[in-house]
C-alpha positions in Angstrom: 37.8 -7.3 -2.2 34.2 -5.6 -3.1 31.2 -6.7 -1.8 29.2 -8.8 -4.2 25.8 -6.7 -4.4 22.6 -9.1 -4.4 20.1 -7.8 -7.1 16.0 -8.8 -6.6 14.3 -8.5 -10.5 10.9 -7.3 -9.5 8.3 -8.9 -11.8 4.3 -9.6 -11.6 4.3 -11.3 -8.0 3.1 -9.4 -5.2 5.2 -7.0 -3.7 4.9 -9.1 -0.1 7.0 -11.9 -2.2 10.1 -9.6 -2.6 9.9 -8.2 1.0 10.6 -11.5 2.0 13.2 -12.0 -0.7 15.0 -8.5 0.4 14.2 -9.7 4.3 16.5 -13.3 3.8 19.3 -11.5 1.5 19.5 -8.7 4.8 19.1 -11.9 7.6 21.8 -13.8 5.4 24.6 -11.0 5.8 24.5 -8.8 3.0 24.2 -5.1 3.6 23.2 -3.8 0.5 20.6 -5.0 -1.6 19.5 -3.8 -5.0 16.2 -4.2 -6.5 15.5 -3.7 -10.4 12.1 -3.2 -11.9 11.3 -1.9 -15.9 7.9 -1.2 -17.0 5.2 -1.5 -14.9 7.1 -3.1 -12.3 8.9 -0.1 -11.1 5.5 0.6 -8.9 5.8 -2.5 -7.1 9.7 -2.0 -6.8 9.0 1.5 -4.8 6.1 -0.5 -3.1 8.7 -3.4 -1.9 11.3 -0.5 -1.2 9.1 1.2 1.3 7.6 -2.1 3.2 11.0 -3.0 3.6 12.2 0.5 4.6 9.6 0.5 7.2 9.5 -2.9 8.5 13.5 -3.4 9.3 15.1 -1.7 11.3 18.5 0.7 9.5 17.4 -0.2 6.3 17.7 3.1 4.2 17.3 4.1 0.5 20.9 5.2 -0.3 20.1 5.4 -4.0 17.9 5.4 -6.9 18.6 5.1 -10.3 16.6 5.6 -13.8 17.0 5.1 -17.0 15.5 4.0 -20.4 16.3 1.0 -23.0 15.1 -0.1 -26.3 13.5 -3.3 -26.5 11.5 -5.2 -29.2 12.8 -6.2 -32.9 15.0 -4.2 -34.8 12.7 -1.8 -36.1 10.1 -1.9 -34.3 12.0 -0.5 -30.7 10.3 1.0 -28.2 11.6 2.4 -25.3 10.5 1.2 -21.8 11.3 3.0 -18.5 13.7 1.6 -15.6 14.7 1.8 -12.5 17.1 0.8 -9.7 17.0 1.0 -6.2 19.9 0.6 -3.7 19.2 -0.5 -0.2 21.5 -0.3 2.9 21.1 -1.9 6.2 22.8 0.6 8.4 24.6 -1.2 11.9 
């Protein structure tokens, strides 16, 4: 049985907000943590990735993933950028 992977949507709070959000998902058992920004969110996604990274202890990047999708009316798409970053609380 796999591992259900939590996943923190980075928006327009401040990047101390999803610390704490990444800090009780790690305190409440999960291992792995994924946080997922687009836009101009992604800054504050690598800004939450590297508090967190720095404040606990074994928490490493183990990967990072970006992309592009469409969004808007059909039409009038335009693409916006994306990214994904995987976090692991080593033992």
């Amino acid at each position: 049985m796999s591992e259900e992977i939590p996943v923190i949507l980075i928006g327009r709070k401040p990047a101390m907000n999803y610390v704490a959000a990444v800090a009780v998902q790690f305190n409440s058992g999960s291992t792995k943590v994924l946080l997922r920004a687009r836009g101009r969110a992604i800054s504050t996604a690598v800004t939450t990735a590297e508090i967190v990274r720095r404040m606990l202890p074994g928490v490493e990047v183990e990967n990072i993933s970006i992309g592009t999708e469409m969004v808007g009316e059909p039409g009038q798409e335009r693409p916006v950028s994306t990214m994904e970053i995987l976090l692991v609380k080593k033992a």
